[in-house]
C-alpha positions as CSV (number, residue, x, y, z in Angstrom):
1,X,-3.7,3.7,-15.3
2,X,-1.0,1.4,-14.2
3,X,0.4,-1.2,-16.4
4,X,2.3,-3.9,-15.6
5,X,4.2,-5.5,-18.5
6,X,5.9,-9.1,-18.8
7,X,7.6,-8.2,-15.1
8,X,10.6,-10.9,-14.1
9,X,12.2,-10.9,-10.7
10,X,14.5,-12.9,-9.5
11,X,16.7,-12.8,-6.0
12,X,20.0,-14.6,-5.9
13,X,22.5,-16.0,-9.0
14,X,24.4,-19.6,-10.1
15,X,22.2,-22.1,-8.4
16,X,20.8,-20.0,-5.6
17,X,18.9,-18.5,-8.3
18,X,15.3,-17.8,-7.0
19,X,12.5,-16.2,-9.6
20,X,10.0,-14.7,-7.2
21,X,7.6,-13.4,-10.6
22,X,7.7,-14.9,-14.1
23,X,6.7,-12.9,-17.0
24,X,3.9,-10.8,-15.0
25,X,0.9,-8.4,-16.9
26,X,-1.9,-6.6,-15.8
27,X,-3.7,-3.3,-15.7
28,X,-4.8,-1.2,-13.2
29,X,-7.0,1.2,-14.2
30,X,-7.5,4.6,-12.2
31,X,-9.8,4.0,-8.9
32,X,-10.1,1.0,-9.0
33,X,-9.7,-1.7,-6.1
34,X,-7.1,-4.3,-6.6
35,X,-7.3,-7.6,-5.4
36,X,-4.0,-9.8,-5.4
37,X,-4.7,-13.0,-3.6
38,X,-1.8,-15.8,-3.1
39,X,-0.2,-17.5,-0.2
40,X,2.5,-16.9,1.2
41,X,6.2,-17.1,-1.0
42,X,4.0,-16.4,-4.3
43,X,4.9,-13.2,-5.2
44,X,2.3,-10.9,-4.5
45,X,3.9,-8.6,-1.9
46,X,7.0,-8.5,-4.3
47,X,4.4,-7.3,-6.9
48,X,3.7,-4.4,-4.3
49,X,6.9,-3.6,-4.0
50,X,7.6,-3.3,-7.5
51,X,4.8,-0.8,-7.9
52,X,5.7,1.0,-5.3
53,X,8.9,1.2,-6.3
54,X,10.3,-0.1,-3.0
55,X,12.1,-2.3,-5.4
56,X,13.4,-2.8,-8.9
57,X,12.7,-5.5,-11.7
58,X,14.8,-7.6,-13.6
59,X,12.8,-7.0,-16.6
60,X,9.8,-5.7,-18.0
61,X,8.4,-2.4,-17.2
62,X,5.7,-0.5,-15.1
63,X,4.1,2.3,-16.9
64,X,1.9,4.6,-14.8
65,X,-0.1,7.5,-16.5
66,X,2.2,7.3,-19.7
67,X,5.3,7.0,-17.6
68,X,8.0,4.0,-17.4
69,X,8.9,4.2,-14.1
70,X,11.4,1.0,-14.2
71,X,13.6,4.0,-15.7
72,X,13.4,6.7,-13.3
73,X,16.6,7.3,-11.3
74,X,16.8,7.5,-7.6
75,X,15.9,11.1,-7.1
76,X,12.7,10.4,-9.3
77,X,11.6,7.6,-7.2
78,X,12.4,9.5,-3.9
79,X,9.7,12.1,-5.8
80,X,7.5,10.0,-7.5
81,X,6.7,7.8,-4.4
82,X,6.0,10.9,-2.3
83,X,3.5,12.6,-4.1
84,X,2.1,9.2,-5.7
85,X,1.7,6.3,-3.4
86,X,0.6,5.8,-0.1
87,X,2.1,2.4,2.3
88,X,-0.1,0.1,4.4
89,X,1.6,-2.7,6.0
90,X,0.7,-5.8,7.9
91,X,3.0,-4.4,11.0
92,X,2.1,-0.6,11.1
93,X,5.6,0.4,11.4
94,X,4.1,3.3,13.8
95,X,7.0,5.3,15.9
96,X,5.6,3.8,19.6
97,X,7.3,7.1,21.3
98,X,5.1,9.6,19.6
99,X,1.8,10.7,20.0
100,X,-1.2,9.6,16.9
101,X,-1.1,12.7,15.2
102,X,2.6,13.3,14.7
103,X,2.6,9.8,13.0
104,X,0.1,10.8,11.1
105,X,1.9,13.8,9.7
106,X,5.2,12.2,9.8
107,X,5.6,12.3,6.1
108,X,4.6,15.8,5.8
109,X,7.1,16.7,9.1
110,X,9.9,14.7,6.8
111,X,9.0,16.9,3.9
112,X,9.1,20.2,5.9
113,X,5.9,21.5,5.5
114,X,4.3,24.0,7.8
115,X,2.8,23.4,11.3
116,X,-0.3,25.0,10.5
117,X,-0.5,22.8,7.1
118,X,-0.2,19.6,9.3
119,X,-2.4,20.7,11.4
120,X,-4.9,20.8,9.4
121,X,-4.6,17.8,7.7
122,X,-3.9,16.1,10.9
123,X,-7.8,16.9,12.2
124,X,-9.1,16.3,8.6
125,X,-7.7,12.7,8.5
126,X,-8.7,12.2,12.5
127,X,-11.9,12.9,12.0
128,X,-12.0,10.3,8.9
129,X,-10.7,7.8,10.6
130,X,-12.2,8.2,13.7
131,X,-8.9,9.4,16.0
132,X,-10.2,12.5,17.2
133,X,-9.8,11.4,20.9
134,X,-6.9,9.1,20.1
135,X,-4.8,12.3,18.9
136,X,-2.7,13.3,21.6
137,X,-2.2,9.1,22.8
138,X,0.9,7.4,22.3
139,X,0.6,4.8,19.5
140,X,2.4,2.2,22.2
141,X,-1.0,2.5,23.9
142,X,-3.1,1.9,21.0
143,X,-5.1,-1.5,19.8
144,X,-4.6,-3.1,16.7
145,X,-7.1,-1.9,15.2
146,X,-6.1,1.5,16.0
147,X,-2.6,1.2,15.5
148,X,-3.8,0.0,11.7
149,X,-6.6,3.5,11.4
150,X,-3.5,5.5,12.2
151,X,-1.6,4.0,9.7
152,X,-3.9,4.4,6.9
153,X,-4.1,7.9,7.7
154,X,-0.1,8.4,7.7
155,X,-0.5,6.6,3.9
156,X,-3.4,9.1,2.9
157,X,-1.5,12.4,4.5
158,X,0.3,13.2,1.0
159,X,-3.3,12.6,-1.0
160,X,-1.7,9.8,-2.9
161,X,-3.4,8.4,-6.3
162,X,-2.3,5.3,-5.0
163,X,-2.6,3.2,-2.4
164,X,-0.8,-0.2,-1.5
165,X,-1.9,-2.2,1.3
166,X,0.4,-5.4,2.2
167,X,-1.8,-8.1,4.4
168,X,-3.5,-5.0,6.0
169,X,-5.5,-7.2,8.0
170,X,-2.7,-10.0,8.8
171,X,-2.6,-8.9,12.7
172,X,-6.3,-8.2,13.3
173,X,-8.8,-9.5,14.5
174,X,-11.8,-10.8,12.7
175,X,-13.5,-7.4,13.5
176,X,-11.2,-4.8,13.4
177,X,-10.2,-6.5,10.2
178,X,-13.5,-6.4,8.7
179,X,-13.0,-2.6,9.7
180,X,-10.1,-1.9,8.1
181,X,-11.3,-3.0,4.7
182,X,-14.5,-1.3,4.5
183,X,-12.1,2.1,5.2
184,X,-10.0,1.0,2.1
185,X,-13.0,0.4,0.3
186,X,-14.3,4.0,1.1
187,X,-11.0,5.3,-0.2
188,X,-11.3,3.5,-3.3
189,X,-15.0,5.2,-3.9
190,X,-14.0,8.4,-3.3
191,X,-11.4,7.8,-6.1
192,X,-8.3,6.6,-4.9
193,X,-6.7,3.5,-5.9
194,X,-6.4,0.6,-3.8
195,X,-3.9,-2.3,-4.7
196,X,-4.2,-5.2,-2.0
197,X,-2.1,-8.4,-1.4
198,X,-4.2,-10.8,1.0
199,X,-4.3,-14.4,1.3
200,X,-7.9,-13.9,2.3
201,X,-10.6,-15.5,0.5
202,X,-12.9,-13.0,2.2
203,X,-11.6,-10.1,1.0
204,X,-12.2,-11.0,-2.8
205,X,-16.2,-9.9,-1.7
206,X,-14.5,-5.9,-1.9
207,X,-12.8,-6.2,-5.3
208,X,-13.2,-4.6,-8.5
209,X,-10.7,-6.6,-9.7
210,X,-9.2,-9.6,-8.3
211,X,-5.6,-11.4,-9.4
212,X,-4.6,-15.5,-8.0
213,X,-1.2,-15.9,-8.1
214,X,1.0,-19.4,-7.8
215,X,5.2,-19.6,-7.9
216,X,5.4,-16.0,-9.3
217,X,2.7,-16.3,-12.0
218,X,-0.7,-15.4,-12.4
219,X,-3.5,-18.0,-12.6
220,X,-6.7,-16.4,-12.5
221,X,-7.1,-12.7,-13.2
222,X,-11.2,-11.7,-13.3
């Protein structure tokens, strides 16, 4: 489970202070799929990041399993967001030069693990997300749609417990978008967790659990 407890950010100091989340709590239990819904500039994708640990808080903490991770040092976080959390992000952030599969694998390449490891995952997660005969294509030539099935597969190459998806559907298309969350539904029921930020209404329909939030706070939680 993932608890977030009385969380405070703020960006800035004197009179340029900005408080991005005031006084934040929630739980998140294990396989369960997260909805955050808020506009932009109300906090939600910081609330990502501070799960993810792309980013630290001010105050309050984040416990996961039994584990304050607002305490971990660097080399913990470097560790802890490797073998725990997988990224989905409104932009892909593919490398355009290479082909689908070695994005795929990228984190595994970074890691050093074996060819004939990647490999393997590579056509495990190509045939999930149906890539097979996208494998060998440059992501440059992909769609959108695409480009966003590639990504998800890069975020479940590590088999993460969690994963975070920010606007996954921001640069889609009505259809592809539809697409892309009934995939991170399908991860969520084969027992992965999925946290979303969206400011789509629609997307509430996938929830097990949805969040509002307004100016850093939470408004409606059901």
């Amino acid at each position: 489970m993932i608890s977030v407890k009385n969380i405070t950010k703020t960006f800035g100091r004197g009179n340029n202070l900005i408080t991005a989340l005031d006084d934040v709590s929630f739980n998140v239990e294990d396989g369960e799929f997260l909805v955050i819904l808020g506009q932009s500039g109300s906090g939600k994708s910081t609330i990502l990041n501070l799960i993810g640990c792309i980013d630290s808080v001010t105050s309050g903490t984040i416990i996961v399993d039994g584990v304050d991770v607002t305490k971990m040092s660097n080399k913990q976080l470097c560790e802890y967001r490797n073998k725990n959390i997988g990224y989905v992000f409104q932009s892909f952030y593919l490398e355009p030069a290479y082909s689908v599969t070695d994005n795929i694998v990228l984190p595994l390449t970074i890691a050093g693990v074996k060819r004939q490891i990647k490999d393997a995952k590579a056509k495990e997660l190509l045939e999930k997300l149906n890539l097979t005969e996208k494998a060998n294509a440059k992501t440059l030539t992909l769609s959108g749609g695409q480009k966003q099935r590639v990504a998800i597969a890069r975020a479940l190459v590590n088999d993460p417990k969690v994963i975070l998806a920010d606007e996954p559907t921001g640069n889609l298309d009505s259809t592809n978008g539809a697409e892309v969350i009934k995939i991170l539904r399908e991860i969520c029921d084969s027992g992965t967790t999925v946290i979303m930020v969206t400011h789509n209404e629609e997307h509430i329909s996938v929830a097990d659990h949805v969040i509002r939030i307004k100016d850093g706070k939470i408004i409606y939680e059901n």
